[in-house]
N, C-alpha and C positions, 0 to 999 in steps of 0.2 A: 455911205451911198446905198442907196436901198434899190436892190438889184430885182427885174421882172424875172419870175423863172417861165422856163420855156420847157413843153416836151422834146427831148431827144428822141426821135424813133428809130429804130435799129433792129435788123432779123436777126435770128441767132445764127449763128454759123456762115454768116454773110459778111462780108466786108465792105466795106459802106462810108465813101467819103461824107462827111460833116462840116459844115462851118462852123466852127465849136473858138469861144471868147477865151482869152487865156484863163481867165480862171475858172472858167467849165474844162479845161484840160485840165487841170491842176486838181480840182473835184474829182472829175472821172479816173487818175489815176494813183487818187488815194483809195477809191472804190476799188483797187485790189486786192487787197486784203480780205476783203469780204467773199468778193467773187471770185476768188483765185490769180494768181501770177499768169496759170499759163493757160484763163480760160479769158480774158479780157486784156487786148493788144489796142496801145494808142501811137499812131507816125507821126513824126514831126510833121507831116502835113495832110494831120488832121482824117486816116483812116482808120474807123472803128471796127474793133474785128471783138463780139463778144461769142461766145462757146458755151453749151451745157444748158445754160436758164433761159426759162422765158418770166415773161412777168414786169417789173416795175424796182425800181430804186430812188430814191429821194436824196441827195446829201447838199443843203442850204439851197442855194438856187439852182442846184441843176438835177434837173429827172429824167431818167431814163427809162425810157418804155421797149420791151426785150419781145419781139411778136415774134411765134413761129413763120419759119417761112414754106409759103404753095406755092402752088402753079408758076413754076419759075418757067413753063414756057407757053403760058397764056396770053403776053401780051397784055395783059392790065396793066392801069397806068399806076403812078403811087398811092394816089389815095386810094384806087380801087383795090388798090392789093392790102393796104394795111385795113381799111376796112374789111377786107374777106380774113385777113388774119385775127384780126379783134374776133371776128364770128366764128373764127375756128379754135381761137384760145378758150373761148366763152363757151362753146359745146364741149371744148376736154374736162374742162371744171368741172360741168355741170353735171355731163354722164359721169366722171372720177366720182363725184358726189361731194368734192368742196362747196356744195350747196348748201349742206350741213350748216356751217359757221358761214355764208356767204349769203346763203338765200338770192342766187342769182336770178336775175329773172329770166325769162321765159324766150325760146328764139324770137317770137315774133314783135322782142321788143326793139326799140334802137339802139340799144346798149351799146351796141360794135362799134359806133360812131364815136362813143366817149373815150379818153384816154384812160386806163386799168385804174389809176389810181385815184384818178374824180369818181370813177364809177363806185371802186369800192369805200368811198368817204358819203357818198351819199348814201349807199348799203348802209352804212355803220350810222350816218346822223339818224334814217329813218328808224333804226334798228333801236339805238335809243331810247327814242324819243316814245315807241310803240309801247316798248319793254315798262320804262317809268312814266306813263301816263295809265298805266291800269293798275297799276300797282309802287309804291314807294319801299323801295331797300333799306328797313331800320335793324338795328343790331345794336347788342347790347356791350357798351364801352367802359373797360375800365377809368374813370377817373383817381387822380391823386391831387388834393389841394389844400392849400394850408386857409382853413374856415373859421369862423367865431362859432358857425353852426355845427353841432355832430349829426350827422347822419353815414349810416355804412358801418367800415368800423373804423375805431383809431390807432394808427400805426405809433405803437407807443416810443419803437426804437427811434424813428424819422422824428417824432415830435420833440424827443429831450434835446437831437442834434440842431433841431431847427427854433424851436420855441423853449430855449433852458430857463427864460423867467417869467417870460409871458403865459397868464392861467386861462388868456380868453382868448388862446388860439389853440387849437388845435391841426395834427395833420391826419385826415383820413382817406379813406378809399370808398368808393362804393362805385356801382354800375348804373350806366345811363343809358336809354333806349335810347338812339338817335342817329339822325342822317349821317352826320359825319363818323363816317366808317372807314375802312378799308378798301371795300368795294367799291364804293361811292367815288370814294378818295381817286381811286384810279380812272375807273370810267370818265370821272371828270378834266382828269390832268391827259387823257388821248384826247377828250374833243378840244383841248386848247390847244393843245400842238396839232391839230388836225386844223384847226381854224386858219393857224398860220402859214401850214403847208397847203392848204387850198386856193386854188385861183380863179375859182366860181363862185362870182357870187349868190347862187344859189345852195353849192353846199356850204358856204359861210351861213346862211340863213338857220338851215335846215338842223346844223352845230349850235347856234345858238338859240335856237326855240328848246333842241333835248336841252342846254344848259339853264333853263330856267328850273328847269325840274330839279335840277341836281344843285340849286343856289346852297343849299346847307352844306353840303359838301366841301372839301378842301383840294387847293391845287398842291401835288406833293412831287415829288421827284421820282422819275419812273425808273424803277433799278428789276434787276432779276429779283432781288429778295423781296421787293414789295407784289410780285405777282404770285411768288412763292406763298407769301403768307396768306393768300386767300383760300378760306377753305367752304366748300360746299354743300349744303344740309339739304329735307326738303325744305325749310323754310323760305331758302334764299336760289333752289333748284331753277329758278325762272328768269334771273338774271342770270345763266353761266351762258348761254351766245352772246349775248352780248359781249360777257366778259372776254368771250374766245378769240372775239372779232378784235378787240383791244389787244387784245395777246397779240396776236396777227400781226399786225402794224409792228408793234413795239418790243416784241420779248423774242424777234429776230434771231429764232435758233436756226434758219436756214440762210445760206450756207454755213457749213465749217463751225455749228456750235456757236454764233455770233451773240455775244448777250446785249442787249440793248443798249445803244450808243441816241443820246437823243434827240444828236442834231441828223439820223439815218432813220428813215423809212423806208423798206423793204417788202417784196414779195414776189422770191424767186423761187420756182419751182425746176427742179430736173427736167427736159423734156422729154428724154425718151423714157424716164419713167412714167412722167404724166402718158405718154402715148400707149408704157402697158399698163394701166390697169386701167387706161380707158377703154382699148381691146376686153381685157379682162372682164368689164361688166357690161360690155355689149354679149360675151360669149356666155356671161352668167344666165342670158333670157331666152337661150335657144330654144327652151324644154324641148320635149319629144325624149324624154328620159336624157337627155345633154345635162352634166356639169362640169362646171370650171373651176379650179385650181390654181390661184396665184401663186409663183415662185418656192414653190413645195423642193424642199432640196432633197438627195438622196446621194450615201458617199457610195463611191466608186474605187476607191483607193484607200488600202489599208495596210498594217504592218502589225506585226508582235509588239512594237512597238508604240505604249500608248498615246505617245505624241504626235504623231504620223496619220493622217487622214486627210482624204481630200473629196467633196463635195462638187455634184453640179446641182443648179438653181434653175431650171426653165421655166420662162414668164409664163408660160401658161401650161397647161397641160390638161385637156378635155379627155373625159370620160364620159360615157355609155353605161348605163346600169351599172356603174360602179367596177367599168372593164377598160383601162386607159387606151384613148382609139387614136387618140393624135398630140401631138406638142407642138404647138406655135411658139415662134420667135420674133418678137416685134421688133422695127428699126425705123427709128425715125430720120429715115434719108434719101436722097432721092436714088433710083433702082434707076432711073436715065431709060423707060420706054422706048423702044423705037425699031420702027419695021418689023414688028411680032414679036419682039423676044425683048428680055430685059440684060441691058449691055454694062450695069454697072450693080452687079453682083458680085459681092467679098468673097472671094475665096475663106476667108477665115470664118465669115460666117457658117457657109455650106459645112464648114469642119465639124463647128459649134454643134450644128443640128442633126448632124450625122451620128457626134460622139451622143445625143439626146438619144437619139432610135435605137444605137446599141444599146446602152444603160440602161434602158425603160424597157427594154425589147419589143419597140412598136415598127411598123412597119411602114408610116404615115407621120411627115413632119410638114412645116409650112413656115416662110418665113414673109411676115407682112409688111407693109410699108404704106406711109400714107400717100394719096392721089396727088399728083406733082404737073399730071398733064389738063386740059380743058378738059379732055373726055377721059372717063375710067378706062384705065387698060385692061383689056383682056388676061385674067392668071395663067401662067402656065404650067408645065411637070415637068419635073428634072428628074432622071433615076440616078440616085445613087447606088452604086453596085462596091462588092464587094467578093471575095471568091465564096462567100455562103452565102450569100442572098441581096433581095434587092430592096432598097426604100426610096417611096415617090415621097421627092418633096415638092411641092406645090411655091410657087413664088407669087403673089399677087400684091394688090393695094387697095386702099380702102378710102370712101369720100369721109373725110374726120368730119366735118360739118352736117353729118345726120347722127341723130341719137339711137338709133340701133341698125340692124343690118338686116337688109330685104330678103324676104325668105326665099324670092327668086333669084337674087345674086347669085351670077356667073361664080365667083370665089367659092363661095359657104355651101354652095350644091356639087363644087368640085370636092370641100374636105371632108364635108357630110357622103358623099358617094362613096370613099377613100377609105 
């Protein structure tokens, strides 16, 4: 029975009744393994509760699309929200710089509108198609065949096993320029499996215009080792996005080290990682002598003994002419806004960032979060005190859906004062 596949959509850390066909349950709850036991929850009646990733998954007919969740008290309808969600996954990427291998396009496209993983199959066909129409991928192949002709040389031990009385054969070797490569080989075996996991006929087109290019090419079996064996020169310098994009899809090292399964298409990201080093290189652009410091660790705890050590990691940590002036802590969750003050602040957080100000000895922390209400909330300052001194930490949030942060923001003129 050849089954239609359909998008599943689903926010992370949301729970989220579904009418899901018994064997899209049966799918979804072999997809544990991948995405964890205890970060993807299916009820007997049908509510999804996934944790941790956002992004996309593929297993035979059923896909699931994993969108951060906003504005959870705006009053948007659904599609308005998973469109705003689309536009907000799509500016983490973009600022993160998965643009690299992605070359996403630009806000003022309608990308938001597609589901992640049509959008990135047509990334990848254009990608392609770009790549091997200016240029064809030839590389030099060993051959071994048993010929009447000599050329190369002749494997004399192969020849007595293989031709012990025949004089007008021989078995040689020699190398041949030609399409059918390694490279070739695989870029061509992602657009077939890509053919078949698409439900556009547009990116079906778009797959088989790049696969004209790639006719000499072979369809091969897509494992870790055949992505392993590809190696990079300047010769062939010009295909590795392409190649990267390929890898992406299918050499599915996220989650949990997963190595490519080829009835699974994948592409799940952390989010509250995605969320810090999206902060991350928004604070990279402050200048005015400002830089930023991704998760620089420093131990804190130590013994005579050499096994013994213990490390803190803070997601950010900005400096001042090379004078550490503050450390942010991102969290990608809601702070719950309301009547001036923010009502759903972790205690265990505050601890986190306090034990930061000691160890660092700054006097100036900040814990951020992304915008959850219609209107930006106002940051506020919390002192932490202690009997030798005091540190303001700063609690605010940020609109994710802009690519860097306004030098009049309320926030960034509190930590910059600070």
């Amino acid at each position: 029975m050849n089954l239609v596949q359909t998008v599943i959509t689903v926010f992370e850390d949301r729970q989220q009744k579904c009418e899901l066909l018994p064997w899209q349950k049966t799918d979804i709850l072999e997809l544990r393994h991948i995405i964890g036991d205890n970060r993807l929850s299916l009820s007997y009646d049908g509510v999804l509760h996934i944790r941790h990733y956002v992004g996309f998954i593929s297993k035979g007919n059923t896909r699931l699309q994993i969108l951060p969740k906003i504005y959870e008290n705006s009053g948007l309808t659904e599609q308005d929200e998973q469109r705003e969600a689309m536009k907000v996954l799509l500016n983490l990427l973009r600022v993160s710089e998965f643009n690299k291998i992605l070359c996403l396009p630009n806000q003022s496209s309608a990308a938001e509108q597609s589901d992640i993983m049509e959008l990135f199959i047509s990334l990848f066909g254009d990608k392609v198609f770009q790549v091997y129409s200016r240029q064809m991928n030839r590389e030099y192949v060993d051959i071994s065949e048993n010929s009447s002709f000599v050329k190369g040389s002749i494997d004399f031990s192969a020849n007595i096993r293989t031709n012990p009385i025949r004089r007008d054969r021989h078995m040689i070797t020699y190398q041949s320029y030609e399409h059918d490569n390694v490279l070739n080989n695989t870029i061509k075996s992602v657009c077939l499996k890509l053919i078949q996991l698409t439900s556009v006929p547009e990116n079906k087109k778009k797959l088989k215009k790049a696969l004209l290019l790639l006719d000499d090419a072979s369809d091969v079996a897509l494992t870790k080792e055949l992505f392993d064996t590809v190696k990079f020169t300047r010769l062939n310098m010009s295909f590795k996005p392409v190649f990267e994009m390929a890898q992406m899809f299918f050499y599915n090292l996220t989650p949990q080290s997963y190595q490519g399964d080829d009835t699974v298409c994948s592409f799940l990201i952390p989010l509250n990682e995605l969320f810090e080093f999206y902060l991350y290189k928004l604070f990279s652009n402050l200048g005015e002598g400002y830089h930023a410091n991704y998760q620089n660790s420093r131990r804190f705890a130590s013994s005579q003994k050499a096994d013994f050590g213990k490390q803190v990691r803070p997601d950010i940590i900005i400096e001042q002419h090379g004078k550490t002036v503050l450390i942010a802590d991102a969290k990608y969750k809601n702070p719950h806004y309301q009547n001036g003050k923010y009502n759903h602040i972790s205690q265990a957080d505050i601890y986190q960032v306090f034990a930061y100000a000691k160890i660092y000895g700054v006097d100036s922390v900040a814990l951020i979060y992304p915008q959850f209400e219609k209107d930006l909330p106002a940051p506020m300052i919390v002192d932490l005190q202690d009997h030798l001194s005091k540190t303001k930490l700063i609690i605010g949030c940020i609109d994710i859906k802009k690519a860097h942060i306004e030098k009049d923001s309320a926030l960034l003129k509190l930590m910059m004062n600070l």
